[in-house]
N, C-alpha and C positions, 0 to 999 in steps of 0.2 A: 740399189744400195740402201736407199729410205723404207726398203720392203725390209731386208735383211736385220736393219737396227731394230726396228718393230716387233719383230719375231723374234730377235735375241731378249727383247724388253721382257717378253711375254715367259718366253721360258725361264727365266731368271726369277720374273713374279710367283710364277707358279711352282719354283722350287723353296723359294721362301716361307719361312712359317708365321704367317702374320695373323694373326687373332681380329674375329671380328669382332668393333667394339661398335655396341648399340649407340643409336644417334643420342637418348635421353643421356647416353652415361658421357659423353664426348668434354662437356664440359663440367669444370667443379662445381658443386651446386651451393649455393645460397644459403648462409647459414636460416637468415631469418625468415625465408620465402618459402624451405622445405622442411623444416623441424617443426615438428607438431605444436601449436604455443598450449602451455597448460592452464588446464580452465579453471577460469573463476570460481567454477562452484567449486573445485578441488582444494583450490586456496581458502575457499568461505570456510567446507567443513575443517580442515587442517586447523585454523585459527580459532574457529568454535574448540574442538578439543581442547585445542589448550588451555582455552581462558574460560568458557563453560564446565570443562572436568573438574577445573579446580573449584569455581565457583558452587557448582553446584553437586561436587562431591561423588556420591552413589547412586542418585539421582538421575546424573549426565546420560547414562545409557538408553535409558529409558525414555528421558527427553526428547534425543539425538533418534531415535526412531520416529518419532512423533514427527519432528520436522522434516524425518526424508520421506514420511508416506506423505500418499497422495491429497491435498489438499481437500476440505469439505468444505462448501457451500454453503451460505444461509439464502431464504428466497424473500428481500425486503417489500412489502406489499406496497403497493406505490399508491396511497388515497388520493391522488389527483384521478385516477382510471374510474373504473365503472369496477369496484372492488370486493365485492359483495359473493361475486360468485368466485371470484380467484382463490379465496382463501378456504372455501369448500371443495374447489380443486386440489390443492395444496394437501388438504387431511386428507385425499382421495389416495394421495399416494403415502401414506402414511407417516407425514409430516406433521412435526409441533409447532405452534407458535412457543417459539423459547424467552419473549419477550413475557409475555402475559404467564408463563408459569415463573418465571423471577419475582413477578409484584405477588403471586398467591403462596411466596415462600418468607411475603416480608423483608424487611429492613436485614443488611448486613452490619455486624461488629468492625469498627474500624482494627487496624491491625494495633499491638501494641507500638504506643510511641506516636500515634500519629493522628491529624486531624480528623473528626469525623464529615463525611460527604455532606452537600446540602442536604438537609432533611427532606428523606422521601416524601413529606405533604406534595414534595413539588414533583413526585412523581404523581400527580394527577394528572397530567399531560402524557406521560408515558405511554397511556395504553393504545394513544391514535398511532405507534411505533408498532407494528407486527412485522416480526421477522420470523419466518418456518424454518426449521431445520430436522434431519434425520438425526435419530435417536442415534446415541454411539454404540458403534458398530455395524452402524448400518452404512456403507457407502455408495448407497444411490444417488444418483447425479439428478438434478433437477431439469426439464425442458427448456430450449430456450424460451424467453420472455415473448410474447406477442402480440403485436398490436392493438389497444382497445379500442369499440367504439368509438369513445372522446378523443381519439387522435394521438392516445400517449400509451408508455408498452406499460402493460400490466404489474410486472415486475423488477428488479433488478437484485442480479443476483452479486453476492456480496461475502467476504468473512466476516462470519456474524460478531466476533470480537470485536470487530470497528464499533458494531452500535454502544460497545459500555464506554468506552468515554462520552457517547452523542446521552446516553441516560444520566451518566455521574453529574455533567451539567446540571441537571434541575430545571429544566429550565420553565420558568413561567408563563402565563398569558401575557405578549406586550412584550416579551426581551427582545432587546437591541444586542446581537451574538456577531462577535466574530471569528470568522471558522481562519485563522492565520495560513497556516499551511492547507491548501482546499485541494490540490488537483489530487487524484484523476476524478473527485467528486462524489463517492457514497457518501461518505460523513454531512457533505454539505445537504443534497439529498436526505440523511435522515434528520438532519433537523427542521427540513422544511416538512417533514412528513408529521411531526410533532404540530403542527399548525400553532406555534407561538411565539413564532418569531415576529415580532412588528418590522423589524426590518435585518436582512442578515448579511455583511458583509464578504465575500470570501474572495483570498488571496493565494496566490501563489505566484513566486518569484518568475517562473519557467516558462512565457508565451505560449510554448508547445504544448505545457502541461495545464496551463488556462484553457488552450483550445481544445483538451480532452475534456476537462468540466463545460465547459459552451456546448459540448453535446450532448453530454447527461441531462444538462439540463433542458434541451432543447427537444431531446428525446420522452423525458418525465413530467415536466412540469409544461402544463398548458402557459400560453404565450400573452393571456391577459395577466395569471400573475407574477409571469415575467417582468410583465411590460410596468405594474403598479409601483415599481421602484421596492421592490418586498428584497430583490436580491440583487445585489452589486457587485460583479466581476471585476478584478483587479490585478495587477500583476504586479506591483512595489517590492520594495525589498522589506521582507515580515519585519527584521532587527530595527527600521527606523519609522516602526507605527506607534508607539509610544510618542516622539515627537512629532507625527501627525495626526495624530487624533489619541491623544492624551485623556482621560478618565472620560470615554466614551461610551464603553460599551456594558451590562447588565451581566454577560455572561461570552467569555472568550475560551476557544478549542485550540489546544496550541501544539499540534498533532506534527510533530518536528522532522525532520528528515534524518533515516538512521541505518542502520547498517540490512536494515527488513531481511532477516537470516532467514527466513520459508523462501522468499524470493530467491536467495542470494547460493541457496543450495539446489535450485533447480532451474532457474535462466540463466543463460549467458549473457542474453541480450540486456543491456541496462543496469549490469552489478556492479557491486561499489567494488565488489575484492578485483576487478580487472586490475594490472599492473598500473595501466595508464592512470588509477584515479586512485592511487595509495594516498596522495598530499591529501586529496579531499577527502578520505576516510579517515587519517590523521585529524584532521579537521573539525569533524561531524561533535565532539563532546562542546566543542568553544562554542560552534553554533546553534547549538541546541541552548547554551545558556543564557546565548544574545539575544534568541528568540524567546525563551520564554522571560527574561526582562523585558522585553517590548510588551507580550500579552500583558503583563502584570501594570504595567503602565498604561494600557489601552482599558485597564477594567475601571469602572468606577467604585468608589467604596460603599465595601459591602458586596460587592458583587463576587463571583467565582472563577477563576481559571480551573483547566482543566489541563495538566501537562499529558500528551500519550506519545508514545512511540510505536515501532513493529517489530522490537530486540529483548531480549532477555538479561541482555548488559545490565549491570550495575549502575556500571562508570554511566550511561546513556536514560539508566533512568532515576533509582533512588538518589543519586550521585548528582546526577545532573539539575535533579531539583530541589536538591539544597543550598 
């Protein structure tokens, strides 16, 4: 009898029209687990257009290209190394120092309406700064850096626009410098490459982002002038240095945290435009103002700040340091 229901089962199944349905499709799927999420950099350029186009008119197109090629390199000569032959390397593959052709073109005119820089005398310090770079249009990539004799890598390679706020300083033989916003560490690097720092502060709020400067430096600078107390690690909040060391310092960098749009149109990893970090990009113009009232308060008088950013924003830069 148990044979018979078995056999009825079967042929009943098999006169049925039942659809195979694959195992992935069986259940409803997840909106947030299987929908593509859209990228940061797609949100970065969308909001560029809009507030770039305007800003900067007929201009924008042309800009807006510039930021989606491929970044270029500058190669910082590092004079802690055995440096002598690097930079005969360097010409070798037909590289400038763009530093030392800046000082042989002179003093720049301030823009109208605006301060002029410290007076180039104090680029007499300048020229221990050698940065190489390819000529435009040329986009050869540089080697990696490699280790010197004395223990520390030869180079480091950099965008070479960091070094003009490290030049607009001025800075002197004997400045006491605080580099405010320090990580991931060229900037701080190229001021110790200036050999005139008596002693040079540098801060950043982010542990993680200290401990990416802790190996710049550890990797560039030999460990006795580590050790002379020449450079001081620190991770405080930049906005309350001002009421910690109050008209301290000769000459402060106050290199702020901001929407860095080359970044921001080609990583995912770490962009301000992700969804999750809209409050804190909402944010970045208040902080930027906090910090640089801090640096301005950590200068002493007569001395110089330097406000910089890595944005083309208005609101983040002329705006921000008014």
């Amino acid at each position: 009898m148990a044979s018979l229901v078995v056999s009825g089962a079967r042929h009943l199944l098999r006169r049925a029209d039942f659809a195979k349905v694959l195992r992935r499709h069986r259940h409803k799927k997840k909106w947030a687990a299987t929908e593509p999420k859209f990228p940061a950099t797609r949100l970065a350029l969308q909001n560029f257009d809009m507030t770039y186009g305007v800003q900067f008119g007929d201009l924008w197109p042309s800009i807006r290209v510039s930021l989606l090629s491929e970044q270029k390199y500058g190669a910082l000569v590092n004079n802690f190394a055995a440096c002598d032959h690097v930079s005969d390397e360097l010409e070798q593959l037909h590289a400038r120092d763009f530093v030392n052709k800046a000082h042989s073109h002179g003093e720049l005119e301030p823009e109208s309406g605006q301060t002029a820089a410290p007076s180039p005398a104090s680029w007499a310090c300048s020229p221990n700064l050698r940065c190489f770079t390819f000529t435009r249009g040329d986009v050869s990539r540089f080697p990696p850096a490699r280790l010197g004799s004395l223990g520390v890598m030869d180079y480091y390679l950099m965008d070479a626009a960091s070094l003009l706020p490290v030049l607009a300083l001025g800075l002197q033989p004997g400045d006491t410098v605080l580099d405010l916003c320090a990580a991931p560490g060229g900037k701080t690097l190229a001021l110790l490459q200036t050999d005139c720092c008596r002693n040079l502060a540098a801060n950043d709020l982010s542990t993680s982002r200290t401990g990416r400067l802790h190996k710049v430096l550890h990797s560039y600078v030999p460990q006795d002038v580590r050790d002379k107390s020449r450079v001081r690690v620190t991770s405080w909040d930049g906005r309350k240095w001002g009421e910690l060391e109050g008209d301290a310092y000769d000459r402060v960098l106050v290199d702020v945290p901001c929407t860095t749009d080359r970044h921001s149109l080609h990583e995912e990893e770490n962009n301000i435009f992700q969804r999750s970090r809209k409050k804190e990009r909402q944010m970045l113009p208040m902080l930027q103002v906090q910090l640089l009232a801090a640096g301005l308060l950590a200068t002493k008088p007569g001395g110089y700040v330097v406000y910089s950013t890595c944005s083309l924003s208005h609101l983040q830069n002329e705006l921000g340091s008014w």
